[in-house]
C-alpha positions in Angstrom: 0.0 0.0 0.0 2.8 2.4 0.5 3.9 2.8 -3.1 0.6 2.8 -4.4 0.9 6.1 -5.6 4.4 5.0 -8.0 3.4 3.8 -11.3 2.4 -0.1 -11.7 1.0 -1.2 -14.4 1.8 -5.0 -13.9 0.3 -4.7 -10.3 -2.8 -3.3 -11.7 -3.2 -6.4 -14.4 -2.7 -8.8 -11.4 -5.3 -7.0 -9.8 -8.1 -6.8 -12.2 -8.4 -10.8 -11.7 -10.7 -9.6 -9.1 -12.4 -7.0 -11.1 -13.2 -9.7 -13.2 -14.9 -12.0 -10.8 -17.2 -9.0 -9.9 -18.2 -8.9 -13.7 -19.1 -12.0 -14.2 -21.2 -12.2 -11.1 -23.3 -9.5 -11.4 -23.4 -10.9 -15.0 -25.0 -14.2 -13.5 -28.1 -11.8 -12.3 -29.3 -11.7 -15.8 -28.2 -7.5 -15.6 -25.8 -5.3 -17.8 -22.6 -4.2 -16.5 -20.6 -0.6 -16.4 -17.4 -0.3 -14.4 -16.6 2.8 -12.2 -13.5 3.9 -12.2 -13.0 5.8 -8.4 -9.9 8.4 -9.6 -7.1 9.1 -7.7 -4.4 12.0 -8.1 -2.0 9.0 -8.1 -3.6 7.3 -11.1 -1.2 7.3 -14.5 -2.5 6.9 -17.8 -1.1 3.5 -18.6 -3.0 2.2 -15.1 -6.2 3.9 -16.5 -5.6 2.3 -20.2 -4.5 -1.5 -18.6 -8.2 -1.3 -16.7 -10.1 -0.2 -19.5 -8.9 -3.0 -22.0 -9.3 -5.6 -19.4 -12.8 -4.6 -18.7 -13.2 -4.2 -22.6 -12.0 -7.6 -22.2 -14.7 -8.7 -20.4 -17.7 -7.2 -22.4 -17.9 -4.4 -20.2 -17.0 -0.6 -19.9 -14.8 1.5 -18.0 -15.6 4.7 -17.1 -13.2 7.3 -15.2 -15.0 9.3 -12.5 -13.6 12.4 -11.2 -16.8 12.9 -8.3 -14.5 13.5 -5.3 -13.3 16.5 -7.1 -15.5 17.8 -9.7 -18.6 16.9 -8.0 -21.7 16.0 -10.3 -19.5 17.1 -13.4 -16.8 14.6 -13.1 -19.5 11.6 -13.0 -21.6 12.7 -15.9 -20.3 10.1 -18.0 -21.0 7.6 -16.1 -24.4 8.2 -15.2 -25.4 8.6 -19.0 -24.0 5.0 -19.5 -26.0 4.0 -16.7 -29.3 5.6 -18.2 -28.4 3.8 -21.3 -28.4 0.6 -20.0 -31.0 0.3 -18.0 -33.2 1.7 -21.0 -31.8 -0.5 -23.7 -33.9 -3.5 -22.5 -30.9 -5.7 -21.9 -31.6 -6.2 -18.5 -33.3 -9.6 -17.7 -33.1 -10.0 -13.7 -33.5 -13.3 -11.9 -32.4 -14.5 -8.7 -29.3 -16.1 -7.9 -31.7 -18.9 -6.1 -35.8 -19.9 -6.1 -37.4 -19.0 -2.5 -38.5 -22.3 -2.2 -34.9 -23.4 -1.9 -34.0 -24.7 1.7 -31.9 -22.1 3.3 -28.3 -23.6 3.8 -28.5 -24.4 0.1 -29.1 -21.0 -0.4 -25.7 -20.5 1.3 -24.0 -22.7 -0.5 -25.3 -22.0 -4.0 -23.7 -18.2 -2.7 -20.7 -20.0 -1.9 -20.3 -22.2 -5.3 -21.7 -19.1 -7.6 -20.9 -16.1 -6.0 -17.2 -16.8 -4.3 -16.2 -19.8 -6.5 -15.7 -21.9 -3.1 -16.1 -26.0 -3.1 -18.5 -25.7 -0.5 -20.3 -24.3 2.7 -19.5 -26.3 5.8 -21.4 -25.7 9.1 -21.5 -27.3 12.3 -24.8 -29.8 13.2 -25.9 -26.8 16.1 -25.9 -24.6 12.7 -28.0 -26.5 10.4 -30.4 -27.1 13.5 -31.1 -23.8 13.9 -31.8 -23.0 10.1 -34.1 -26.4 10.1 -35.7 -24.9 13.2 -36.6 -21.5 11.2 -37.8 -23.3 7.9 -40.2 -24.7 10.4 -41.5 -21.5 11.3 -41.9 -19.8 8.4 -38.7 -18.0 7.4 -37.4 -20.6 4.7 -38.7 -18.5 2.0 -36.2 -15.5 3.3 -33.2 -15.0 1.3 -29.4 -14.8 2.8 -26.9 -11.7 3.9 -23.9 -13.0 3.9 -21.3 -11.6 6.4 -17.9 -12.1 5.9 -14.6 -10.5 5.0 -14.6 -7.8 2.3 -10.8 -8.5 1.3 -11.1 -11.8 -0.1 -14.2 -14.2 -2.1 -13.0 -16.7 0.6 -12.9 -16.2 4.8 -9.6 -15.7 4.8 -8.5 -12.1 4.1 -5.0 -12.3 2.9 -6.2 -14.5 -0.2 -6.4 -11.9 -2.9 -7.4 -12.1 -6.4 -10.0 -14.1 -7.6 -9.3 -17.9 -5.3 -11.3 -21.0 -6.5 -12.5 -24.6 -4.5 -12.1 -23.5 -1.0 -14.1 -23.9 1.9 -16.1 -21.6 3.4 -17.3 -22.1 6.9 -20.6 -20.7 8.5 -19.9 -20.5 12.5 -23.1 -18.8 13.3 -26.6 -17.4 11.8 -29.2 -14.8 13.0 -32.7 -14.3 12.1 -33.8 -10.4 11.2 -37.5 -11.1 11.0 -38.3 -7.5 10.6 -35.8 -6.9 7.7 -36.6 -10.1 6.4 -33.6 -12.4 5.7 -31.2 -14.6 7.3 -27.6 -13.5 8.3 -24.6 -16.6 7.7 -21.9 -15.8 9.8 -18.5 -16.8 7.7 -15.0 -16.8 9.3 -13.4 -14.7 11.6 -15.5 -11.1 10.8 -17.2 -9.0 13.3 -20.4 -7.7 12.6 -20.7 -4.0 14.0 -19.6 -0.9 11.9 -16.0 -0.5 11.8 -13.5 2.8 11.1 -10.1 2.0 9.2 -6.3 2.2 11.4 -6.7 6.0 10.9 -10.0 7.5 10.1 -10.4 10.0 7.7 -12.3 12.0 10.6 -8.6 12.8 12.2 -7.9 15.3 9.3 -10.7 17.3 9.2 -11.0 20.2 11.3 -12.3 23.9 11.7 -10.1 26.8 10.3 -9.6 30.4 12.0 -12.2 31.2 9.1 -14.6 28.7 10.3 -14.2 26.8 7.5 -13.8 22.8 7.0 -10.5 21.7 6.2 -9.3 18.3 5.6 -11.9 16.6 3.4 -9.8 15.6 0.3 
C-alpha cells in the first residue's frame, strides 16, 4: 500500500483478476454491467488504459469518475451510460436462487456461484437452527452473507480471484423484521467498523470557520 501512488501497471493487471470476478457475477443476475473507475491523483494513464482494456476484455465498460473532485460534473459520463443501460432492455433479472430453496442451500449455492468456493460447511448446532426456522416460516427469506470484504474466501490475505475453497458458517441470526437470514463466515465481526486512521482525524475547523481536511 505504500507505493501505491508509483506507477504499476503490472500490479494493476494482477489486480483486475478480481475486477473480473465482480463482472461476471453481477453478470450471472441476468443484468448489464458498467465499471466505475474511483480516480485518484495518483492514477497514471497507462494504469487507467491497462483497466479499461481488461474490462473491454470482459464485455464491459470502464468509465473514469472524477466525483470526489468535480462533484456531479466529473460523473456525468458515467451516469449517461447507466441511463443507457438500464433503457436499452438488456436487462433480464432473476435470482441467484428460487425462495423455495432450503436455506443452507441457499448459502451454499452463494458460496459455489458467488465466491467460487467447493463448499459451505457448518456445524450440526448450525443447520439445526436454520431447520428450526424453515419450520416457522422464514425458509422462503433470502441470505446476507457476512464475511470478509478483502477476499471471495474467509480468509482475508487470499487476494485475487481464489477458487474450490471452503467456506465455513460458525453462526446465523434471524432479522425477521428486515426479512432475511444473516450466515456468519469466518473470523469477521459484525458491527460498523472505522479504518487504522479515520479519515475524521484530518478534518477540522479553520480560523475562518471553515472545514479543512476533506480531500
Amino acid at each position: 500500500k505504500e507505493e501505491l501512488g508509483k506507477e504499476n501497471v503490472e500490479a494493476v493487471k494482477k489486480g483486475c483478476a478480481n475486477l473480473g470476478r465482480h463482472i461476471e457475477n453481477v453478470k450471472q443476475f441476468g443484468v448489464p454491467v458498467v465499471v466505475a473507475m474511483n480516480h485518484f491523483v495518483s492514477d497514471t494513464d497507462a494504469e487507467i488504459a491497462a483497466m479499461k482494456e481488461y474490462v473491454a476484455s470482459m464485455g464491459a465498460e470502464a468509465i473514469l469518475c472524477k466525483h470526489w473532485a468535480k462533484g456531479s460534473a466529473g460523473i456525468e459520463e458515467l451516469a449517461h451510460k447507466v441511463v443507457q443501460l438500464a433503457e436499452s432492455g438488456a436487462s433480464q433479472f432473476s435470482p441467484l436462487y428460487p425462495d423455495d430453496m432450503k436455506l443452507f442451500d441457499k448459502i451454499d449455492t452463494i458460496v459455489k456461484r458467488i465466491y467460487r468456493g467447493s463448499e459451505a460447511i457448518a456445524d450440526k448446532s448450525v443447520r439445526d437452527q436454520l431447520h428450526a426456522w424453515e419450520q416457522a416460516g422464514y425458509g422462503h427469506l433470502p441470505v446476507c452473507m457476512a464475511k470478509t470484504q478483502y477476499s471471495f474466501s474467509t480468509d482475508p490475505n487470499l487476494r485475487g480471484a481464489p477458487v474450490d475453497h471452503v467456506v465455513p458458517v460458525r453462526e446465523v441470526r434471524l432479522a425477521a423484521g428486515a426479512g432475511f437470514i444473516v450466515a456468519i463466515c469466518g473470523e469477521i465481526m459484525t458491527m460498523p467498523g472505522l479504518p487504522k486512521a479515520p479519515s475524521s482525524e484530518k478534518i477540522f475547523l479553520n480560523e475562518q470557520g471553515q472545514i479543512e481536511g476533506l480531500f
